[in-house]
C-alpha positions as a Markdown table, in Angstrom:
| # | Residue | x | y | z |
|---|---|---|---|---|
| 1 | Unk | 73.6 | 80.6 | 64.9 |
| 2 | Unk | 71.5 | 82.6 | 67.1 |
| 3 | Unk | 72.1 | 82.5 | 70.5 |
| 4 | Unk | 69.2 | 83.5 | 73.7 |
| 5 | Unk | 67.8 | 83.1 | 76.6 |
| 6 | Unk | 64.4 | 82.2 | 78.1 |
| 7 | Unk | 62.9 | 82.5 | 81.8 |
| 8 | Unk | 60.1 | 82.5 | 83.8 |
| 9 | Unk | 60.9 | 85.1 | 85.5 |
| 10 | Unk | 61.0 | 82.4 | 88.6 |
| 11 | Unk | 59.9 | 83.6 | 92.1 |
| 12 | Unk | 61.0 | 79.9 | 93.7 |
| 13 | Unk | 61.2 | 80.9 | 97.5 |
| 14 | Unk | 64.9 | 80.5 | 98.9 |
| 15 | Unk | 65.8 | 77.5 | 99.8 |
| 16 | Unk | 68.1 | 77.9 | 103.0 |
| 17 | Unk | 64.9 | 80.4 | 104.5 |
| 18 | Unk | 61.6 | 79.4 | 102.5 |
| 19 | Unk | 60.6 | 83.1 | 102.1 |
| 20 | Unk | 59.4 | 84.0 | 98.5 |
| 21 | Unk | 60.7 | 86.8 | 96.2 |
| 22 | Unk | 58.8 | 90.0 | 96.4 |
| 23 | Unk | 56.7 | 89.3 | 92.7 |
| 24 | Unk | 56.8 | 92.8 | 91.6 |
| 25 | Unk | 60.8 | 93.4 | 91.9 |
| 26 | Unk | 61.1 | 89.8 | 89.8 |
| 27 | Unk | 59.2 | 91.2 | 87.1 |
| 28 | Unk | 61.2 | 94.7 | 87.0 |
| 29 | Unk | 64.4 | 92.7 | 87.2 |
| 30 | Unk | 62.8 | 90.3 | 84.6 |
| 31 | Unk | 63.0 | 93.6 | 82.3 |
| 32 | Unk | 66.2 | 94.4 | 83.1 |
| 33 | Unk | 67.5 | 90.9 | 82.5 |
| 34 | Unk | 66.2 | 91.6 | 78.8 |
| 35 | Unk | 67.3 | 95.0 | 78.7 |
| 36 | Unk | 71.3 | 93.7 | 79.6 |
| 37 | Unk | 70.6 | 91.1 | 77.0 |
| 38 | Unk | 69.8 | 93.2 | 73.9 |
| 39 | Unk | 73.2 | 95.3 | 75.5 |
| 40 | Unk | 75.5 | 92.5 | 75.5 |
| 41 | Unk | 74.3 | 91.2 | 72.0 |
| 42 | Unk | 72.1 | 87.8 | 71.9 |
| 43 | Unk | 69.7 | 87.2 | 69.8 |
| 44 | Unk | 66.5 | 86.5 | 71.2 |
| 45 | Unk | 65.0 | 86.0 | 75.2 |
| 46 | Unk | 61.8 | 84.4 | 75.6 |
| 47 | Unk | 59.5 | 84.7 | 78.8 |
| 48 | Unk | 56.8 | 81.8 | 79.9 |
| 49 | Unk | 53.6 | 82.1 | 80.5 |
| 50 | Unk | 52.6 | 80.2 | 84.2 |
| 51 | Unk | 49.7 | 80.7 | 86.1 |
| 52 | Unk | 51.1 | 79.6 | 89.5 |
| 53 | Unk | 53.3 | 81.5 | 92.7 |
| 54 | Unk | 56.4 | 80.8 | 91.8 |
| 55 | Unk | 56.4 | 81.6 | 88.4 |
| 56 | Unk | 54.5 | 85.0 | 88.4 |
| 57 | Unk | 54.7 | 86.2 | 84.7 |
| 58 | Unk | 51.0 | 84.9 | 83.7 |
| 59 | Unk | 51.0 | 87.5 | 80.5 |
| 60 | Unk | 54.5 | 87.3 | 78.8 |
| 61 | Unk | 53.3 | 90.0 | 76.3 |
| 62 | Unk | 52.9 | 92.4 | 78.4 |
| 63 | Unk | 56.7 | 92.1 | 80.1 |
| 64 | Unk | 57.7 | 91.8 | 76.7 |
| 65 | Unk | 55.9 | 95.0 | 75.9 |
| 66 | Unk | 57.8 | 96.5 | 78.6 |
| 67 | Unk | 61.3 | 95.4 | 77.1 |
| 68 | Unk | 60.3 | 96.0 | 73.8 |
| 69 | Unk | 60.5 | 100.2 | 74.1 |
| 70 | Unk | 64.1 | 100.0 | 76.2 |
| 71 | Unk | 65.5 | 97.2 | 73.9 |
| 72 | Unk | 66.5 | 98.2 | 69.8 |
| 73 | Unk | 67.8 | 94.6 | 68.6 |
| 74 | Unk | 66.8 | 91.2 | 70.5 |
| 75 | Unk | 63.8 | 89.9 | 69.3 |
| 76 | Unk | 61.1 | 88.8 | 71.5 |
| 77 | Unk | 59.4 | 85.8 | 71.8 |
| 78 | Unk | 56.8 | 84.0 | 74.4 |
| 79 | Unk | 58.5 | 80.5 | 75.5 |
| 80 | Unk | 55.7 | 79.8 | 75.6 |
| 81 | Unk | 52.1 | 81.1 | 75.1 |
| 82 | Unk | 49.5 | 78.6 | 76.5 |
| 83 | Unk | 47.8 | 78.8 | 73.5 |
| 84 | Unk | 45.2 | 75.7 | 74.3 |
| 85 | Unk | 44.1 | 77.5 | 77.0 |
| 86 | Unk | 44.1 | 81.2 | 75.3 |
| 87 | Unk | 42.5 | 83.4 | 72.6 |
| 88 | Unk | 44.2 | 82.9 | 69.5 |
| 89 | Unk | 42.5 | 86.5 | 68.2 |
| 90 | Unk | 43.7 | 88.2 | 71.4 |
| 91 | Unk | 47.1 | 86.4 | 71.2 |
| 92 | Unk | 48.0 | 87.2 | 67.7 |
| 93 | Unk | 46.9 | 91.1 | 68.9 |
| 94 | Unk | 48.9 | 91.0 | 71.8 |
| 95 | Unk | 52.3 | 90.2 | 69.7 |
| 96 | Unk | 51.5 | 91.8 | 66.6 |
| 97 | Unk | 51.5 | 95.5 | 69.4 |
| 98 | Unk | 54.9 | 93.9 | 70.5 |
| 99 | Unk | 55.9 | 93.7 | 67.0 |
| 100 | Unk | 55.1 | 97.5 | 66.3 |
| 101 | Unk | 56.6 | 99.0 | 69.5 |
| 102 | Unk | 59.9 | 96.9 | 69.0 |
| 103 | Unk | 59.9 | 98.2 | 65.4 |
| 104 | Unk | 59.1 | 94.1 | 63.9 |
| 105 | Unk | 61.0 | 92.2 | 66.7 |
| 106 | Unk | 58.2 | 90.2 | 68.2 |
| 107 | Unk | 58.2 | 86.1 | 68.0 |
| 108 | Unk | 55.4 | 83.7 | 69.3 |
| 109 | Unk | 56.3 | 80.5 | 70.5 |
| 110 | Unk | 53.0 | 78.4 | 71.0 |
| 111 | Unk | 52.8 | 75.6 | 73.4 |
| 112 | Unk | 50.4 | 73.1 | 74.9 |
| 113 | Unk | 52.0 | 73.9 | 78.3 |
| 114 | Unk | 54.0 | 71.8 | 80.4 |
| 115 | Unk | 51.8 | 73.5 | 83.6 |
| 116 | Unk | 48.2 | 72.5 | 83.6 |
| 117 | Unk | 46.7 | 75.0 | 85.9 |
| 118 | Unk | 45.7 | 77.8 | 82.8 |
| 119 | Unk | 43.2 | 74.7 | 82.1 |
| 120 | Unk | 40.2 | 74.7 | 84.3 |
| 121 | Unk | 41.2 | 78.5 | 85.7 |
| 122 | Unk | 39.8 | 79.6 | 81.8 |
| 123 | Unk | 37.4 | 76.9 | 81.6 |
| 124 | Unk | 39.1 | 74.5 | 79.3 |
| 125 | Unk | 38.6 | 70.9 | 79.6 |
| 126 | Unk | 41.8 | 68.5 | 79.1 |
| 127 | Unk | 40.6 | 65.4 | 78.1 |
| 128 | Unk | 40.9 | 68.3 | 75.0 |
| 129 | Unk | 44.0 | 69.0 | 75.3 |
| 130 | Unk | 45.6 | 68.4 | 71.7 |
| 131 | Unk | 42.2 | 69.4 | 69.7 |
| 132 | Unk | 42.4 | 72.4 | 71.8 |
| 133 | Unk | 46.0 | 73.2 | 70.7 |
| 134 | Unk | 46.0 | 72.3 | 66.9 |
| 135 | Unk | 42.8 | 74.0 | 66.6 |
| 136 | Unk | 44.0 | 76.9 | 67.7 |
| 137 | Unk | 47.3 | 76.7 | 66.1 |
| 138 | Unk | 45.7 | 76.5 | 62.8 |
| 139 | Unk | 43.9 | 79.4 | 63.4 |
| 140 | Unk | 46.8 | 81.9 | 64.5 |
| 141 | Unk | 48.3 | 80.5 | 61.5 |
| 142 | Unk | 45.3 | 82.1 | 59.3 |
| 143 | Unk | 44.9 | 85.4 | 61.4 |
| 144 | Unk | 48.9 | 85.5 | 60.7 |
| 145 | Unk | 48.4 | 85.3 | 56.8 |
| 146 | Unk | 44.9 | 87.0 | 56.6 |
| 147 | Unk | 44.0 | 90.9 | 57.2 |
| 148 | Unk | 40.4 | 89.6 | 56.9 |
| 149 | Unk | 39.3 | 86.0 | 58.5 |
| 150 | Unk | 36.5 | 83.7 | 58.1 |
| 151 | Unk | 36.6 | 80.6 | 60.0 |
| 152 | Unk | 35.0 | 78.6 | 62.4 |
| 153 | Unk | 35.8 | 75.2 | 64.5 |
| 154 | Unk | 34.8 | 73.4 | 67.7 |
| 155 | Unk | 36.5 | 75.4 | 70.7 |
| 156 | Unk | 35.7 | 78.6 | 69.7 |
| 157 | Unk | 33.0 | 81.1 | 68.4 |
| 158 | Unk | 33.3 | 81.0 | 64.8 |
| 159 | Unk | 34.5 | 84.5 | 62.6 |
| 160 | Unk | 32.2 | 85.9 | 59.9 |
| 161 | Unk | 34.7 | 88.1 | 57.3 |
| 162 | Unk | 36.1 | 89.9 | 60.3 |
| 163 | Unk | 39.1 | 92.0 | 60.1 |
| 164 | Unk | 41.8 | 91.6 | 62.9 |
| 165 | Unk | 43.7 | 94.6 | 64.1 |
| 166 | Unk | 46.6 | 95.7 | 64.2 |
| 167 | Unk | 48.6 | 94.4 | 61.7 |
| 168 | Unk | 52.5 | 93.7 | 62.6 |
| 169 | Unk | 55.1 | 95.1 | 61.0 |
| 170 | Unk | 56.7 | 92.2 | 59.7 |
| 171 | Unk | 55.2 | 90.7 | 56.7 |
| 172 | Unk | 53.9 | 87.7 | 59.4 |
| 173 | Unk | 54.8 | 87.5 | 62.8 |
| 174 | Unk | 57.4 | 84.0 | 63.3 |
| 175 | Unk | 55.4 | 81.6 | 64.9 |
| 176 | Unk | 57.8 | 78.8 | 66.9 |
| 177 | Unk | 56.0 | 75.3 | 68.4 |
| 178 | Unk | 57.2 | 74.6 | 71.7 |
| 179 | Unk | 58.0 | 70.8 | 71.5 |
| 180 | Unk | 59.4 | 68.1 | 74.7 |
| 181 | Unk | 60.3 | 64.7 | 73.4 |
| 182 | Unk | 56.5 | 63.5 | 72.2 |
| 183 | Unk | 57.2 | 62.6 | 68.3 |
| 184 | Unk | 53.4 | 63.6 | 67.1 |
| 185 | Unk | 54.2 | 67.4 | 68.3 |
| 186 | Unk | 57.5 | 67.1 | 66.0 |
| 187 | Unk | 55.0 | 65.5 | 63.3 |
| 188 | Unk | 52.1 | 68.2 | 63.7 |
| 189 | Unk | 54.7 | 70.8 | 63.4 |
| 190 | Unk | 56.1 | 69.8 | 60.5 |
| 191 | Unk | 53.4 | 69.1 | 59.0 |
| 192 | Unk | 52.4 | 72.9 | 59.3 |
| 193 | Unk | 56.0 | 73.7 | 58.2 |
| 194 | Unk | 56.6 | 75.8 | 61.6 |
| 195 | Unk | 60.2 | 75.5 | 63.2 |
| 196 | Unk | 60.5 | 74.1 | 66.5 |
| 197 | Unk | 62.3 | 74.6 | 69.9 |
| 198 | Unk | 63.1 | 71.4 | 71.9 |
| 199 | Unk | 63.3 | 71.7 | 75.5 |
| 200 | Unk | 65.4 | 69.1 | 76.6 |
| 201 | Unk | 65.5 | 69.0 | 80.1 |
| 202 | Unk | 68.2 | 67.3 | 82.7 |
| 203 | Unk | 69.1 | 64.4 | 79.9 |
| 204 | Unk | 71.4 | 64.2 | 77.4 |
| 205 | Unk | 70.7 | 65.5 | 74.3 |
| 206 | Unk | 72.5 | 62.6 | 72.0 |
| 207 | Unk | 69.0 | 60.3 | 72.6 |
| 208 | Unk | 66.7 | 63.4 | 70.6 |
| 209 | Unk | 68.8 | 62.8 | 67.2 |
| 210 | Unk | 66.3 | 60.4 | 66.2 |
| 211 | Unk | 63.5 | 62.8 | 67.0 |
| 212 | Unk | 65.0 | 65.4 | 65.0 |
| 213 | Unk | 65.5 | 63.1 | 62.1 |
| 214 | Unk | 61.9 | 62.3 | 62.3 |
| 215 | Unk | 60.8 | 66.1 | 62.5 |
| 216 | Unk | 62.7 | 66.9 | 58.9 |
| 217 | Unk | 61.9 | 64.2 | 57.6 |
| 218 | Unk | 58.4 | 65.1 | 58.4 |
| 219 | Unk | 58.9 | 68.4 | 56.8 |
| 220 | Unk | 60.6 | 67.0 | 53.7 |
| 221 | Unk | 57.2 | 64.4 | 53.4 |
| 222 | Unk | 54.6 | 67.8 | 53.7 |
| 223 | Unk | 56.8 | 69.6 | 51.0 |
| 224 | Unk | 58.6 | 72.2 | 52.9 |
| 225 | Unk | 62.7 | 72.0 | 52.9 |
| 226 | Unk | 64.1 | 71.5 | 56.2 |
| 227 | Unk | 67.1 | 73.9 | 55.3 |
| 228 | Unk | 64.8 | 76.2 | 55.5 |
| 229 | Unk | 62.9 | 75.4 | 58.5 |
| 230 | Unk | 64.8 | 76.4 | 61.8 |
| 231 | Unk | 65.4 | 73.8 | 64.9 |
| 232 | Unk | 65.9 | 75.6 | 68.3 |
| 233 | Unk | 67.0 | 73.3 | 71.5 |
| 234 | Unk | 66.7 | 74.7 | 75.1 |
| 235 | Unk | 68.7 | 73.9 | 78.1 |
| 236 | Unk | 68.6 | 74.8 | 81.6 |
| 237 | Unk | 71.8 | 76.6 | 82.2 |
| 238 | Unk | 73.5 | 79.1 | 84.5 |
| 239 | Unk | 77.2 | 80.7 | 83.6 |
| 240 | Unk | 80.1 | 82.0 | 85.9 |
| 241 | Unk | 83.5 | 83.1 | 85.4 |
| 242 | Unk | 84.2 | 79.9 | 86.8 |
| 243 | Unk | 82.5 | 76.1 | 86.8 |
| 244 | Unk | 82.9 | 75.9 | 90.5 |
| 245 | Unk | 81.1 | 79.3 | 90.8 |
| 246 | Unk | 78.2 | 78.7 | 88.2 |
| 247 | Unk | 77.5 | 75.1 | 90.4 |
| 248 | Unk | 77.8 | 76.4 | 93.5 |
| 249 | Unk | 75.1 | 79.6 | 93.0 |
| 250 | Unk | 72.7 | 77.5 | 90.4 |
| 251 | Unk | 72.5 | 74.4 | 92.4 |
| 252 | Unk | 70.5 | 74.5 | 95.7 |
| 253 | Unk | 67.7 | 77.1 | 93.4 |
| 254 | Unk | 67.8 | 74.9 | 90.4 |
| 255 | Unk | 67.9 | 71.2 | 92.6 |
| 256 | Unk | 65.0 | 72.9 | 94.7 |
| 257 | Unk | 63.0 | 74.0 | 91.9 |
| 258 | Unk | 63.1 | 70.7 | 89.8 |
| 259 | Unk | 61.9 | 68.7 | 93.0 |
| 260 | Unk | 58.8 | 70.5 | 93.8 |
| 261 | Unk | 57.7 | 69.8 | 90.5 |
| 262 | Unk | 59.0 | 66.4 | 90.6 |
| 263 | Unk | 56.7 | 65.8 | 93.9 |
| 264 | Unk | 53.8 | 67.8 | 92.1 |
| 265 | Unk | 53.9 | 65.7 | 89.3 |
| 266 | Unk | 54.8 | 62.1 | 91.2 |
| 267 | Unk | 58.0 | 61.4 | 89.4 |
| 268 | Unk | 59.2 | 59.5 | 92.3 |
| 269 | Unk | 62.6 | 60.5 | 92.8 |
| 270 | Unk | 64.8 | 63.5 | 93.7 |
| 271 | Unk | 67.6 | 65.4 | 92.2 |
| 272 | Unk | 70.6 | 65.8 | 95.2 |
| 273 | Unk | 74.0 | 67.6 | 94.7 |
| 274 | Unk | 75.6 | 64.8 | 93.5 |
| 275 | Unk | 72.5 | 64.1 | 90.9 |
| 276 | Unk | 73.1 | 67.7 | 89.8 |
| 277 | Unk | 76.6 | 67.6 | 89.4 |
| 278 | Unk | 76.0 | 64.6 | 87.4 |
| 279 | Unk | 73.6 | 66.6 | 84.9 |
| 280 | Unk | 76.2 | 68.6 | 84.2 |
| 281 | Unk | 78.9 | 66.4 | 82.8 |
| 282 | Unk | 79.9 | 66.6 | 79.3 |
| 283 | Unk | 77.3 | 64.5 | 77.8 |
| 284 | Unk | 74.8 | 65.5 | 79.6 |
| 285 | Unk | 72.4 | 68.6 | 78.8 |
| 286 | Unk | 72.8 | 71.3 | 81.7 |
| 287 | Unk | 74.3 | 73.8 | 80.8 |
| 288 | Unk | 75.7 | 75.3 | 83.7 |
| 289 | Unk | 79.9 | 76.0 | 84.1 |
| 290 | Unk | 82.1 | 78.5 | 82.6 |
| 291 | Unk | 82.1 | 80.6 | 79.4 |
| 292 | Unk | 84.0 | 77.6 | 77.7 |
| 293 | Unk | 82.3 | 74.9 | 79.6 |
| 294 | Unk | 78.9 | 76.3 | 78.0 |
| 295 | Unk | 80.4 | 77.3 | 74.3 |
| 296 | Unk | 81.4 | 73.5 | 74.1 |
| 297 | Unk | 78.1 | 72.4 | 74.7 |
| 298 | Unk | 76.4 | 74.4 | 72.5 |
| 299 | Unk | 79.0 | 73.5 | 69.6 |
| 300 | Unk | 78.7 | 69.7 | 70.7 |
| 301 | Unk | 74.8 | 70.1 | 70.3 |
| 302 | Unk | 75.0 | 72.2 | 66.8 |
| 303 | Unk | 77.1 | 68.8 | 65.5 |
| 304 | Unk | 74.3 | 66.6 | 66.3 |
| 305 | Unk | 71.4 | 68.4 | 65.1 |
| 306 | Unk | 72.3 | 71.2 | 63.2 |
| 307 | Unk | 70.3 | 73.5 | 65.1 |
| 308 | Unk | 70.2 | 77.5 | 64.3 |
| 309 | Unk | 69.2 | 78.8 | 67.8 |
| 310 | Unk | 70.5 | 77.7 | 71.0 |
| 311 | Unk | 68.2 | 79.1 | 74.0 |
| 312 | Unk | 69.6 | 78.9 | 77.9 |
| 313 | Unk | 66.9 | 78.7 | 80.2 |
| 314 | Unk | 68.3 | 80.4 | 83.1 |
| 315 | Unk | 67.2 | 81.8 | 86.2 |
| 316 | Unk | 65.4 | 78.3 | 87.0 |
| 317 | Unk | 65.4 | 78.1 | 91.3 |
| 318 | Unk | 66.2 | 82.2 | 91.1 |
| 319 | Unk | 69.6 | 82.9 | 91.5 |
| 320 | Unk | 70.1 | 86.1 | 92.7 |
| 321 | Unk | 70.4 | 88.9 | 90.3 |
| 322 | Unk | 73.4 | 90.1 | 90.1 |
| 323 | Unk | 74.7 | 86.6 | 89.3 |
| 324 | Unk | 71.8 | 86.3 | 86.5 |
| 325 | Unk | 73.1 | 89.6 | 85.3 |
| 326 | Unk | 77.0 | 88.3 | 85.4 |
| 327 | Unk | 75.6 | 85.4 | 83.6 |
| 328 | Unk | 73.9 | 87.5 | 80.9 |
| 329 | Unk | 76.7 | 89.2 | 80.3 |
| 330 | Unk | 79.0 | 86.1 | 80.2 |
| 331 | Unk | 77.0 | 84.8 | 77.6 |
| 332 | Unk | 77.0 | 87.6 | 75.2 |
| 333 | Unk | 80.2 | 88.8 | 75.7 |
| 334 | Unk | 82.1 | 85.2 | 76.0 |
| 335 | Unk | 80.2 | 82.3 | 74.5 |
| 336 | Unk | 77.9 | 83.6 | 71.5 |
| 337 | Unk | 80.8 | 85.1 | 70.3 |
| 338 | Unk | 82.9 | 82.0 | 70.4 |
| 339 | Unk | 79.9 | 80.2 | 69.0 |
| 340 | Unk | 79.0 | 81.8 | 66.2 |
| 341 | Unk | 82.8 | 82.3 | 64.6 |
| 342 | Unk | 83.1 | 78.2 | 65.4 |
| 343 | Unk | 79.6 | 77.4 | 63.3 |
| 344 | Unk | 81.1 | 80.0 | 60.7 |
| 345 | Unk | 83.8 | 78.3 | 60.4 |
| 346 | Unk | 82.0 | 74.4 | 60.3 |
| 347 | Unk | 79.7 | 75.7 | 57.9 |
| 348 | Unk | 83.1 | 77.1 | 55.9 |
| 349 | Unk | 81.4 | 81.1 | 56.1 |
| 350 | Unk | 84.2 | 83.7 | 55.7 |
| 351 | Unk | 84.6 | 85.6 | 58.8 |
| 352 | Unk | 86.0 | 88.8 | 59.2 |
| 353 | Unk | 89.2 | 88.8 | 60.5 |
């Protein structure tokens, strides 16, 4: 089991005084987030790709660029790259230099994007928007497998025998597909045989069983074997050294955060203190409590879909960060290690003792 973290490096103004994070110290703490995390031992962090104030990472590559030459372990991954409204060319480019300065530790996880705003700011229509993104999926696929590309297609110029440079230093950088609860994306991906990392967001996770049925099954129908195809699921979370503590600094960021979308996007309610406290009871998918509180969680989602990467998307609402640094730590000192000797030992793996 592989255990990480994703953020968007949020700039969410404070709640209690409306003033707005300074964007350049988010992004240097942003590093140093990732930096703590290779330290303490997970896996993998991810950074999004936003193209609006309080989010203001709008090129995860080069933040990950930046981690990648003070980290040695982590791998690093986009979560996600906007790749309807990108280059496919420029985006493999980008991650295959991440892959060489981390010494082959560079992921991509594509994504239609949950934000719309990359749309018409690059001049991309959305009445396009799944063409847009399988066309260019299939495509990073091919500049992935082939030195030398010919190709051509409807949202881009087509390539005459042209050779793409540089070259990663993996055989072929992983390619993840960023997926929410829509059952086509699940399909599409499979289809493609590419693993997938579910976001699932405020609800509880017991409802996307059958979705993750449907995406193996998918596989298993285009040839590939889904033991061999990796499922990731996301959560917002926050850790403490105790419940009361992780609630109590997560909340008024997180609860603040979710509503301005929820107003942006006209879903008609609002999430309170009590709403939030409600998300994170045990059946529900916030992960935000205590080193145990989150370890049980994690195991209680690896028993329903078998998952081999559990990603905590924290910092949502921007805590401050020396709790997001406690939390870091938390997690790879405290839960992945209590995770990963529990899945060893459900999956009957010897452990050292």
């Amino acid at each position: 089991m592989e255990i990480g973290i994703y953020s968007f490096g949020d700039a969410t103004p404070d709640p209690a005084t409306g003033r707005r994070p300074d964007e350049g110290q988010r992004i240097r703490e942003l590093v140093e987030e990732i930096v703590l995390a290779d330290e303490v031992g997970l896996d993998i962090f991810g950074v999004g790709e936003h193209h609006r104030p309080d989010f203001p990472v709008s090129s995860p590559a080069i933040v990950l660029a930046a981690a990648a030459v003070r980290t040695s372990r982590i791998r690093l991954t986009s979560a996600v790259t906007v790749l309807s409204s990108d280059d496919p060319v420029r985006v493999f480019q980008d991650f295959a230099t991440i892959d060489l300065l981390s010494e082959g530790r560079a992921e991509i996880m594509a994504g239609r994007g949950s934000f719309i705003e990359s749309f018409p700011l690059f001049g991309y229509d959305l009445a396009e928007y799944e063409s847009l993104f399988l066309e260019k999926l299939d495509l990073l696929r091919q500049l992935n497998d082939e030195p030398v590309v010919t190709w051509s297609g409807r949202h881009r110029a087509a390539i005459e025998g042209r050779a793409v440079y540089p070259r990663p230093e993996q055989d072929h950088l992983p390619i993840w597909v960023a997926v929410g609860g829509t059952p086509q994306s699940a399909v599409n991906a499979a289809m493609r045989g590419l693993p997938i990392n579910i976001a699932i967001i405020g609800a509880a996770a017991q409802p996307f069983i059958p979705f993750v049925n449907l995406y193996r099954e998918a596989l298993e129908a285009s040839g590939f074997d889904p033991a061999t195809v990796p499922v990731a699921i996301g959560s917002h979370g926050f850790i403490a050294d105790t419940s009361q503590k992780a609630a109590d600094i997560s909340a008024a960021g997180l609860i603040a955060a979710m509503n301005q979308i929820g107003r942006e996007r006209g879903w008609g309610h609002e999430i309170d203190r009590p709403g939030f406290d409600r998300m994170r009871e045990p059946h529900a998918a916030l992960m935000v409590g205590s080193p145990a509180q989150v370890t049980e969680k994690i195991l209680a989602e690896y028993e329903m879909f078998g998952n081999r990467r559990a990603m905590i998307h924290m910092g949502v609402g921007n805590p401050p960060h020396r709790d997001m640094m406690r939390s870091i730590e938390l997690l790879g000192t405290e839960v992945a290690p209590a995770v990963r000797r529990e899945v060893a030992r459900l999956d009957g793996v010897p452990t050292a003792r």
